[in-house]
C-alpha positions in Angstrom: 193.1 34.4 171.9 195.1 34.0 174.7 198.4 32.3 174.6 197.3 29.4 177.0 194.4 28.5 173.9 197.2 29.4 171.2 199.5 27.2 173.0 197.2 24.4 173.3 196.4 24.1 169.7 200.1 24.4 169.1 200.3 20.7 171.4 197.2 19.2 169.0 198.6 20.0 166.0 202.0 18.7 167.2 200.1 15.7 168.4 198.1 15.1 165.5 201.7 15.2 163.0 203.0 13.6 165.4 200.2 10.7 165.1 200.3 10.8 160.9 204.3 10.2 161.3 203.5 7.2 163.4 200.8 6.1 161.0 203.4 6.3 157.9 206.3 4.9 159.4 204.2 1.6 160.4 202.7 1.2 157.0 206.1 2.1 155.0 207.4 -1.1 157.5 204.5 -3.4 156.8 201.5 -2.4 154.6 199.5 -5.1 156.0 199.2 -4.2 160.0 195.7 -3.4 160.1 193.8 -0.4 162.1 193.3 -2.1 165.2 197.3 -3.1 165.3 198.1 0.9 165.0 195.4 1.9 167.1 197.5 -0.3 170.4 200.6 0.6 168.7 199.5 4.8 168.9 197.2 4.6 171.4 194.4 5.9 169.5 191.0 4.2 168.6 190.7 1.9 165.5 188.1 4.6 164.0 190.9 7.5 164.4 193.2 5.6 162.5 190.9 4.5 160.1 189.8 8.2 159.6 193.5 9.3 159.8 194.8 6.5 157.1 191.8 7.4 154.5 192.8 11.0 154.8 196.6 10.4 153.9 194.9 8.2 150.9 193.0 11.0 149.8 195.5 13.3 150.2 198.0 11.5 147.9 200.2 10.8 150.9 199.7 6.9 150.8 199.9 6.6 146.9 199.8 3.1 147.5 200.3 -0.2 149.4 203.5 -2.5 148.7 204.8 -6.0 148.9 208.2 -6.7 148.3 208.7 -10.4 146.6 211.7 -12.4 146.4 211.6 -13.8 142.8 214.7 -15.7 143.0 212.9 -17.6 145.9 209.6 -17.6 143.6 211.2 -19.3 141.3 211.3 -16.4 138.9 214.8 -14.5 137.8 214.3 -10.9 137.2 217.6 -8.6 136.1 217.1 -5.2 138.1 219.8 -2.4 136.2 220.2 1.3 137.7 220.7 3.3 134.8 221.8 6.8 134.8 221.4 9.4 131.8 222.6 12.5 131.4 220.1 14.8 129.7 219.9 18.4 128.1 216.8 19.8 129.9 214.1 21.3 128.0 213.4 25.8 128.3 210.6 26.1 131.0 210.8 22.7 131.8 213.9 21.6 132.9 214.5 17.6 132.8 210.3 16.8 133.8 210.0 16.7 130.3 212.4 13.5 130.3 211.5 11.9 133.2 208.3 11.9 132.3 208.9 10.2 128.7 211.1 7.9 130.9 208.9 6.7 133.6 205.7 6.0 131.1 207.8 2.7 130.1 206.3 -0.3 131.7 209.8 -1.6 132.5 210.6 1.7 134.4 210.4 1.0 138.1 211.6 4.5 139.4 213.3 7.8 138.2 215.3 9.8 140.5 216.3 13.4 139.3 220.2 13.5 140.9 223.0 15.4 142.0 226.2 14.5 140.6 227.9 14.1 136.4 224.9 12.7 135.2 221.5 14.1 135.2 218.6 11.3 136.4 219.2 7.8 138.1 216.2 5.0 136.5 215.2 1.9 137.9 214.7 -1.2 135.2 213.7 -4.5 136.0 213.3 -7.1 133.3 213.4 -11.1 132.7 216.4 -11.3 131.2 219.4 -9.4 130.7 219.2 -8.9 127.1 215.7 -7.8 127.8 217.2 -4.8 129.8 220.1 -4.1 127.4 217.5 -3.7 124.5 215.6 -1.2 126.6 218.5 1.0 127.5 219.6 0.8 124.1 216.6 1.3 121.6 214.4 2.9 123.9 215.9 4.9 126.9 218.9 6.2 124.6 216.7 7.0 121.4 214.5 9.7 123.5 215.3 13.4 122.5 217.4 15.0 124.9 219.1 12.1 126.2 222.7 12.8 125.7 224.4 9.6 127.3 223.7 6.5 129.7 225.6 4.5 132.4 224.0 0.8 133.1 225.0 -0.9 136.1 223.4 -4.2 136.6 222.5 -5.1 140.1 224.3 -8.7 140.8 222.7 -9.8 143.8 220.1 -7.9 146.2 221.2 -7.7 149.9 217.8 -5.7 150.9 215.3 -3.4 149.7 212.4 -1.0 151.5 213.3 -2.1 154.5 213.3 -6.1 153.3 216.6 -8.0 154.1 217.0 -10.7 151.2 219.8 -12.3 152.6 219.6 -15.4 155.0 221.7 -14.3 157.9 220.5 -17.3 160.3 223.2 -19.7 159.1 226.2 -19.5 160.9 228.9 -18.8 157.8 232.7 -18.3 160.4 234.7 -21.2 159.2 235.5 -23.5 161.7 238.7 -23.5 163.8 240.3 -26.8 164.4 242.4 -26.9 167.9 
């Protein structure tokens, strides 16, 4: 193989990662923009993206697609709590053993293992929050190895995955009177 071929497929595999970045960083923005929208976006055909998106599905890449809701707009509260728990980990396991008890809860949004005093970093989101306090505290802090928990409940949402929640077209500068 000569380093001219070498080289070439060296450009099409750099081409082709950097097409599947493209691809991911669109979707992560808006699930919705359809094939033919990346395809002018890339510069690619509709079928290569099509092809290209059900191979990062198949892949696990794409585990799934997303829409972000605003339920105090909705009409709907919901109390959102980052709770962090320090853990003993397991032998031969470490703290997977945990996190997976953890994240089987249906009020369990994410778990994040973390650097810092305390061990893992969970997501809660319930209707109320007494709903939330009852999870932490005859749930979360009754699994085995769970040694201690931190809840801090979020008290207003500025933005998530990418999704600012905040109406920044009104013009909030107080007035100045000559």
């Amino acid at each position: 193989m000569t380093s001219l071929t070498l080289n070439a497929i060296v450009s099409q595999m750099a081409a082709i990662e950097q097409f599947t970045n493209n691809i991911l960083k669109i979707l992560e923005q808006d699930a919705r923009t359809t094939p033919a929208q990346i395809a002018v976006m890339t510069g690619r055909t509709e079928q290569e993206v099509k092809d290209q998106i059900a191979a990062l599905e198949q892949k696990g890449i794409i585990k799934r697609y997303k829409t972000v809701i605003d339920w105090a707009k909705a009409g709907r509260e919901r109390t959102y709590a980052f709770i962090d728990v320090k853990v003993t980990p397991s032998r031969g396991v470490g703290f997977d053993d945990v996190a997976e008890r953890i994240y089987k809860y249906p009020e369990v949004q994410s778990v994040y293992l973390v650097s810092g005093e305390y061990d893992l970093r969970v997501v809660v989101a319930g209707t109320s929050l007494k709903e939330v306090s009852f999870f932490v505290s005859e749930k979360l802090a009754t699994i085995d190895n769970v040694q201690a928990t931190i809840t801090h409940f979020v008290l207003k949402r500025y933005k998530e995955d990418f999704e600012i929640f905040e109406d920044t077209s009104e013009d909030r500068r107080l007035s100045v009177a000559p």
